[in-house]
Each structure stands twice: as structure tokens, then as C-alpha cells.
C-alpha positions as CSV (number, residue, x, y, z in Angstrom):
1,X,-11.4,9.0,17.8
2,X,-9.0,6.9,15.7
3,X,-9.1,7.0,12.2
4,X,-9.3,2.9,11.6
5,X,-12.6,2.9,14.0
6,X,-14.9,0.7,12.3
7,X,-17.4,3.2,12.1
8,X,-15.3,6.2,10.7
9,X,-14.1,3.2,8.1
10,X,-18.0,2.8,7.2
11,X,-18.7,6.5,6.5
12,X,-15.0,6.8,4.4
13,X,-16.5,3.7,2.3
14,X,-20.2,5.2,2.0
15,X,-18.7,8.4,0.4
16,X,-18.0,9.7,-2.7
17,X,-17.3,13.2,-2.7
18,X,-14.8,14.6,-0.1
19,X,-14.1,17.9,0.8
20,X,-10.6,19.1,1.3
21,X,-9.9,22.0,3.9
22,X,-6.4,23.5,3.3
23,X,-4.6,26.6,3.8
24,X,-2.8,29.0,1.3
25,X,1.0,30.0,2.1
26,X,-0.4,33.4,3.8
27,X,-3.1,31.4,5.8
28,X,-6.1,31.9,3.6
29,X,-8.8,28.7,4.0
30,X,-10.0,26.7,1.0
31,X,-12.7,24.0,0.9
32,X,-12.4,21.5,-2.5
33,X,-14.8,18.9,-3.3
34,X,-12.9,16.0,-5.1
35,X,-13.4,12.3,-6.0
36,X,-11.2,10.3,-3.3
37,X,-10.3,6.6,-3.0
38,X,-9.6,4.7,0.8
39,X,-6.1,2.7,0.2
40,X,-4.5,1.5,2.6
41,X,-5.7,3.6,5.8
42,X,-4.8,7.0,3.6
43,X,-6.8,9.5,1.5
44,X,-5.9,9.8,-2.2
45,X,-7.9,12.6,-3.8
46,X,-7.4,13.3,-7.7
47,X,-7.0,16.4,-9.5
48,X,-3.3,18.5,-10.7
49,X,-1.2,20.1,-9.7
50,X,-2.1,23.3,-10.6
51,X,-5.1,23.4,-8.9
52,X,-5.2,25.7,-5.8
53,X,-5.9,22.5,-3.2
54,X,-2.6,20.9,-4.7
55,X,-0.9,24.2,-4.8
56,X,-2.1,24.7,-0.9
57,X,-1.1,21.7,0.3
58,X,2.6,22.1,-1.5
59,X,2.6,25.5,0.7
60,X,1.1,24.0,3.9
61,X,0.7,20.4,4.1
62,X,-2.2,20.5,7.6
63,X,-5.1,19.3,6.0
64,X,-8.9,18.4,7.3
65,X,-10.8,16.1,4.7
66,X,-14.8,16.5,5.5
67,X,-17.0,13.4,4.3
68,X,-21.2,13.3,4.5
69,X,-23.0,10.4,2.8
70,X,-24.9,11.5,0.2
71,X,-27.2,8.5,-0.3
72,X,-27.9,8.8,3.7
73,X,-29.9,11.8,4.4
74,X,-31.0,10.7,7.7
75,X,-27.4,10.2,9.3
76,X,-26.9,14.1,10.1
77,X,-23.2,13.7,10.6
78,X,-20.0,15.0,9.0
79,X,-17.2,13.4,9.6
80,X,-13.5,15.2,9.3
81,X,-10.3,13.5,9.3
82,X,-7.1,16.0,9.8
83,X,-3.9,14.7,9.1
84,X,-0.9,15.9,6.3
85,X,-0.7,15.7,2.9
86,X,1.3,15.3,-0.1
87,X,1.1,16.1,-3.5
88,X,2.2,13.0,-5.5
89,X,2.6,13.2,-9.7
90,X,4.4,9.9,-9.6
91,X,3.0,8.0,-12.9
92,X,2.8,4.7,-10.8
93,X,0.7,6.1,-8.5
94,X,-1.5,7.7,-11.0
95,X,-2.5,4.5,-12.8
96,X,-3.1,2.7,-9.9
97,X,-5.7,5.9,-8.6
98,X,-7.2,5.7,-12.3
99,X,-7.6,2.1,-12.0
100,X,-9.4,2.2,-8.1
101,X,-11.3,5.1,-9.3
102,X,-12.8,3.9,-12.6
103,X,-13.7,0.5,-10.5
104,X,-15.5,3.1,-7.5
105,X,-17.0,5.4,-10.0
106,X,-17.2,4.4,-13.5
107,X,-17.5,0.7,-13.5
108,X,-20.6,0.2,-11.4
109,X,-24.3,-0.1,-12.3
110,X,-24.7,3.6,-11.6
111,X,-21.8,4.5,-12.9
112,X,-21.9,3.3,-16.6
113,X,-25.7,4.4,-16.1
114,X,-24.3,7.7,-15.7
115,X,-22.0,7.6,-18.5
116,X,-24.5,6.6,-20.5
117,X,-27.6,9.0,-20.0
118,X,-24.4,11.9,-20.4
119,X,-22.8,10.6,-23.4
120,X,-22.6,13.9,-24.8
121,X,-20.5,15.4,-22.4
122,X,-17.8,13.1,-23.2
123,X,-16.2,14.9,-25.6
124,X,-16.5,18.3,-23.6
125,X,-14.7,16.6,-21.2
126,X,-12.2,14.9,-23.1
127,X,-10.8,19.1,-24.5
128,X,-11.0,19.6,-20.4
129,X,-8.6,16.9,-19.6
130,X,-6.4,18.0,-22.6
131,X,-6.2,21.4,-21.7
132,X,-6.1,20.3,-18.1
133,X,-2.8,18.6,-19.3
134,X,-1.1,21.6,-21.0
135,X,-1.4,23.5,-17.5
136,X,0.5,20.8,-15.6
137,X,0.7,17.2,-14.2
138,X,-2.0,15.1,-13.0
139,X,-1.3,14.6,-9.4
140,X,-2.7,13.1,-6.1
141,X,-3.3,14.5,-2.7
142,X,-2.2,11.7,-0.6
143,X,-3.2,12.2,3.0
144,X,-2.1,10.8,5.7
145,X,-5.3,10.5,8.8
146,X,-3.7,11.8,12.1
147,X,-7.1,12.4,14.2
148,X,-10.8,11.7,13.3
149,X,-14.3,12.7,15.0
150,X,-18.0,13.4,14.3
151,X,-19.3,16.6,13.8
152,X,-23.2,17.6,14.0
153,X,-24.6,18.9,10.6
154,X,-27.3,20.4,12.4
């Protein structure tokens, strides 16, 4: 199926938690669940870059990126994009993801909902980022859709 398919375009927009399948340098699988943003027909998942899904796809860049809409219980499928990725710590690239992000997460009646009923995790949060910070960069997983197709959660 191609990855600009109107309906693997609906699911990508329905989501908001994708799942990142990679492989470590000596072929080991990993499955990461990350906020994601659609731009431009690619997958930008946040996190750094010393987290092991940024550190897998420096070793091997294959990638599969599994999406299920959570607000959609009754549509039983998974759909998984493979394609390559990159890991991107360009600061231009960084505000723009921190921009789309806030507007998909943050800045939305559920999302400043959120915020609010869990105030007092802010600051928790805030000493994560910092020490998040010291570790390493901030990066993006920018992936590049190769191949798409359905799968059957059932």
C-alpha cells in the first residue's frame, strides 16, 4: 500500500502515540512509544539522543513505526509504516517539532485540560528535561515512509 493512501493518511492524523520498531548494532529488537508529528509525508518522533531508539537507529537506520487509534476502539487495526530514519539534533528542526507538537498536544481543549488537572507534575517534569539535557541533545527521529499496510490486532 502506499504511504500517501488517503486512508493510511487518516489513521497517521487520528494518532498520537507511535511506536518505533528498531534494531540494536548486534540485531537486538526494540519497540518505543513516542509523541510523533506528520510533516510533510515523513515521521518526526521526539526524544534524545541518548535514548536507546535514537541510539538504534544511529546503528541501523531500518525502521517500522506501528500506529493504533486510541480514541477508536472499534477499528481493530494497526497500521505499520517501514521506511529509514535519521537522527536529527539540528536546533532549527527542533523548534519547529516543539512548535507542531505543542499545537497537536498541548494547545488543544484536551490538552490544556490535561495540563491543568496535572499541574503538579510540572515541576517533576521540568528536573526530567534538565537532567534529560545534561545526558545529551534533544534530537528527532525523522523517518522517511518506504512501504505501508494494515495489520489485524486480533
Amino acid at each position: 500500500m502506499e504511504v500517501d493512501d488517503p486512508a493510511v493518511v487518516d489513521v497517521i492524523q487520528r494518532c498520537m502515540v507511535a511506536r518505533i520498531a528498531t534494531l540494536s548494532s548486534n540485531g537486538r529488537p526494540s519497540i518505543n512509544p513516542l509523541y510523533f508529528i506528520y510533516l510533510n509525508g515523513h515521521i518526526w518522533l521526539g526524544t534524545a539522543d541518548w535514548t536507546l531508539a535514537a541510539r538504534n537507529v544511529k546503528a541501523d537506520p531500518r525502521v517500522s513505526v506501528l500506529f493504533e487509534v486510541e480514541q477508536a476502539r472499534a477499528d481493530q487495526r494497526i497500521l505499520r509504516i517501514s521506511g529509514r530514519a535519521c537522527v536529527n539534533t539540528d536546533q532549527k528542526v527542533q523548534r519547529l517539532n516543539e512548535r507542531l507538537s505543542a499545537r497537536k498536544y498541548v494547545l488543544t481543549p484536551g490538552g490544556i485540560r490535561n495540563y491543568l488537572m496535572n499541574f503538579r507534575l510540572l515541576l517533576p517534569m521540568n528536573d526530567y528535561h534538565a537532567q534529560s539535557a545534561e545526558k545529551g541533545l534533544a534530537c528527532v527521529i525523522d523517518v522517511t515512509p518506504e512501504h505501508a499496510e494494515f495489520l489485524n490486532a486480533v
